[in-house]
C-alpha positions, -999 to 999 in steps of 0.1 A, spaced: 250 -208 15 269 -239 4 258 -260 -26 252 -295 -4 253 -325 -33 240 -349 -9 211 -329 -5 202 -318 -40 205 -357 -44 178 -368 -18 154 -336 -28 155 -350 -62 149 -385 -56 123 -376 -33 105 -356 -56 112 -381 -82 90 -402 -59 62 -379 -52 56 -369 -85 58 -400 -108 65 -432 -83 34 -428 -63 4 -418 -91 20 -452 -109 13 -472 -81 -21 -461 -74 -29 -461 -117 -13 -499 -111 -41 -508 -85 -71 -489 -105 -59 -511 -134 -56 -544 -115 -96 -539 -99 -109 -521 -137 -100 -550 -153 -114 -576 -125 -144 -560 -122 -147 -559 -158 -142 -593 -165 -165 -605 -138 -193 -581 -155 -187 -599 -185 -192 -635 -173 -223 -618 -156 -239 -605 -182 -235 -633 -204 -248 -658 -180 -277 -633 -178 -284 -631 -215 -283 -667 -215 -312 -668 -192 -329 -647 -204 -332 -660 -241 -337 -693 -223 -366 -682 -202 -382 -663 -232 -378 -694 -256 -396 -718 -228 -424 -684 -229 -428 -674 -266 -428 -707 -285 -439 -730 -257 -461 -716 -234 -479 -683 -248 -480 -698 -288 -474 -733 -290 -486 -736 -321 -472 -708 -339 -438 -720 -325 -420 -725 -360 -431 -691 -368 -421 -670 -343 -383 -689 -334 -363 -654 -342 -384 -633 -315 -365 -649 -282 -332 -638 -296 -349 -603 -305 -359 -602 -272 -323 -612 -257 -308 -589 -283 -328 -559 -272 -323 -564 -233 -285 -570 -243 -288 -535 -254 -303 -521 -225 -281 -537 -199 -247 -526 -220 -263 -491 -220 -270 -492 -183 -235 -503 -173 -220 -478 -196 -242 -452 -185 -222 -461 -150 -187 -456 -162 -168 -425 -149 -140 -415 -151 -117 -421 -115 -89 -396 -105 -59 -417 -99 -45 -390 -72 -75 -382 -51 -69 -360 -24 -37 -345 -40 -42 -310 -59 
């Protein structure tokens, strides 16, 4: 058996591939669609908070108690704090944790 530097060569760089080229490239592509899809939750959720301390200020001080109106002016932002709350503990209750090299063991 003859020591073959050629081939040490390409069983190295090949392994070199395998082993830290590849699980780069796919924890590349999970960051790239993390960070998209977080950003687009963002401008989501805001937009959502904004209706829905809209919709309760047009409820609370003009429809249901117009004439307590002055009164009552904090409880639309309680109400958009508290579904804040429940929406950010909703999404994070969805977070997992994502292998980067499914399928390999």
């Amino acid at each position: 058996m003859q020591f073959d530097p050629v081939e040490t060569y390409e069983l190295v760089r090949d392994y070199a591939k395998q082993e830290a080229v590849e699980p780069l490239k796919g924890a590349g592509r999970w960051l790239a669609f993390g960070l998209i899809a977080g950003f687009f939750m963002s401008v989501g959720i805001v937009i959502l908070l904004l209706a829905v301390l809209r919709l309760s200020q047009d409820l609370i001080l003009y429809t249901w108690w117009p004439d307590q109106a002055d009164g009552l002016s904090f409880v639309p932002y309680v109400v958009t704090l508290v579904v804040g709350i429940v929406t950010s503990g909703a999404v994070w209750s969805r977070v997992s944790v994502f292998e980067l090299n499914r399928g390999r063991r």
